[in-house]
C-alpha positions, 0 to 999 in steps of 0.5 A: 500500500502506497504512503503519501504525505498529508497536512493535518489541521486542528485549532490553529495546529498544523503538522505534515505527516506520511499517510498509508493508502487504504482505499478500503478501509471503513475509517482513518486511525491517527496515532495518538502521537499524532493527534498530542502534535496537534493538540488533542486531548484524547479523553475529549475524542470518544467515538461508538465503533462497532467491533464485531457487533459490539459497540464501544466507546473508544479514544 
């Protein structure tokens, strides 16, 4: 899979940072070094995902 260089922006933050091609992948997943850089606070950041069925809040 092809990776490709992608400019990120949140709250006045801006990184650039290599990003892997999955053109079938249901989500994007941003490592939570990434997401530190651009200021996240994870705790803030839950989203339902379903797992096999199962729905859980993650971060």
């Amino acid at each position: 899979m092809p990776f490709i260089e992608i400019a990120l922006y949140h709250g006045g933050h801006k990184i650039t940072v290599p990003a892997l091609v999955d053109s079938g992948a249901a989500m994007s997943v941003l490592p939570y070094d990434t997401g530190l850089e651009l200021g996240l606070v994870w705790e803030e950041q839950t989203v339902p995902v379903d797992v096999g069925g199962v729905l859980k809040d993650t971060w």
